[in-house]
Every structure is written in structure tokens, then in C-alpha cells.
C-alpha positions as a Python dict, from the first residue, in 0.01 Angstrom:
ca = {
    (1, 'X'): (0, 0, 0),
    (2, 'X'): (-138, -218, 266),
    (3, 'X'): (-197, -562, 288),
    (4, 'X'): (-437, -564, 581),
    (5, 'X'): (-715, -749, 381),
    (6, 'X'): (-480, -1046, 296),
    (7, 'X'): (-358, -1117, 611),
    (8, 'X'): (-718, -1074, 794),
    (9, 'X'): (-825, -1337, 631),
    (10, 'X'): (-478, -1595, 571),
    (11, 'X'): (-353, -1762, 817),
    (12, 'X'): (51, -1628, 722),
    (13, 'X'): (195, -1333, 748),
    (14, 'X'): (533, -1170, 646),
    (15, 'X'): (751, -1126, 855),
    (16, 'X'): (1078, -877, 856),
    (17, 'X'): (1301, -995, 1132),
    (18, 'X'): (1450, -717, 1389),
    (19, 'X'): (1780, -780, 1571),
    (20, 'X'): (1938, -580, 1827),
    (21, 'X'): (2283, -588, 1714),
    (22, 'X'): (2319, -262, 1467),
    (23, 'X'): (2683, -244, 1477),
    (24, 'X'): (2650, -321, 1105),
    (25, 'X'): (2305, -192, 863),
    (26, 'X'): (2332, -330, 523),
    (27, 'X'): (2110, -189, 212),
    (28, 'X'): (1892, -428, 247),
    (29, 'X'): (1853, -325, 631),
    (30, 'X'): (1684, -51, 843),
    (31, 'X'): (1737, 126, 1138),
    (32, 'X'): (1417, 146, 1344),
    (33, 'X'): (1358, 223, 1660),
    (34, 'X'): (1116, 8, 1858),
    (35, 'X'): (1001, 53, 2213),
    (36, 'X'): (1275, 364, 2267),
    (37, 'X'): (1527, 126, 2170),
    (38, 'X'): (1767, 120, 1872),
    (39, 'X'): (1718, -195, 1663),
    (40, 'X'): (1767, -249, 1272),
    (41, 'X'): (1491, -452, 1060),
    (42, 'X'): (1671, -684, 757),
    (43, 'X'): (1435, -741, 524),
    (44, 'X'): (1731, -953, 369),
    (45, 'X'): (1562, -1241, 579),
    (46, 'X'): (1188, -1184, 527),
    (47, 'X'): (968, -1464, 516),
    (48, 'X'): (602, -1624, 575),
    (49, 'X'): (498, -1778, 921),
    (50, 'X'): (199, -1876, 1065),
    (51, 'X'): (-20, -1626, 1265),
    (52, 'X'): (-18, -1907, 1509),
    (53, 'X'): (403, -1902, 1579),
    (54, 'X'): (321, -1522, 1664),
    (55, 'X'): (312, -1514, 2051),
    (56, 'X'): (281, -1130, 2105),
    (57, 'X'): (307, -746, 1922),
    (58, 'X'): (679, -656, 2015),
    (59, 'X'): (556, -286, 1965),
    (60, 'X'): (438, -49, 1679),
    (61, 'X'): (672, 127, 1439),
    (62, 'X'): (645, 531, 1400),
    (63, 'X'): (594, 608, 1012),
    (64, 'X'): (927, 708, 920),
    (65, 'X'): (1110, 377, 1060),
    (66, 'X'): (780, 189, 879),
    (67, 'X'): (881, 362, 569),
    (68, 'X'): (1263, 296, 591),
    (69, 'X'): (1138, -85, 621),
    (70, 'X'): (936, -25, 349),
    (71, 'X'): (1240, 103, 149),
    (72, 'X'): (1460, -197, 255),
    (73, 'X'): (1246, -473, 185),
    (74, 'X'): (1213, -309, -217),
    (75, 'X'): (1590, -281, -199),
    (76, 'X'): (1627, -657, -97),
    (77, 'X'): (1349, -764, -365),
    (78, 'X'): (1508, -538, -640),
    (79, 'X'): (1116, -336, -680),
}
């Protein structure tokens, strides 16, 4: 499920923050890879910011790391 109608028209989005250091994934993490590099997602520290804090697109996500996301973030809020 999408939630592309929502954030057309708000001016927040979530947000799922992606570090470079993967020496440690946690449930509530993902390994993604994003622009040919290795990089885990931890939807352990999603959250809501303004559209206006978002200076660029760091890249898209292929459908399987998007769904591994998709798994961690229902880990981390127990769906």
C-alpha cells in the first residue's frame, strides 16, 4: 500500500533514515542497496519532516530492498 496521495498533498513525509555503517543490521533494520552502494535503512528511527528540510532524492530503491524496508518498519511498529 502506497501513500502517494497523502504526501502529495501534506506538507510531511516519513522518513526511514539510511546510514552507511552496516557492520551491525538489527530486526528492525534493512540492508538496501542505494546508488551501487551497500547501506542499511533502520526504520527503528523513522519519523515525520517537512518536505521543505528535503534538499534532494538520494536515489531510488529496487523492489526487493523497498520491500525489506517495508518489512522492517512493520517489525519496528509491531504490524
Amino acid at each position: 500500500m502506497r501513500n502517494d496521495a497523502a504526501n502529495a498533498v501534506l506538507n510531511r513525509v516519513q522518513v526511514v533514515p539510511v546510514s552507511s555503517s552496516i557492520s551491525h543490521v538489527y530486526l528492525a533494520e534493512a540492508l538496501i542497496t542505494l546508488n551501487g552502494e551497500r547501506r542499511k535503512a533502520m526504520a527503528d528511527q523513522i519519523t515525520a519532516d517537512s518536505k521543505h528540510r528535503l534538499l534532494r532524492r538520494m536515489g531510488q530503491l529496487a523492489q526487493a530492498d523497498l520491500a525489506a524496508v517495508a518489512r522492517a518498519v512493520c517489525v519496528q511498529l509491531d504490524l
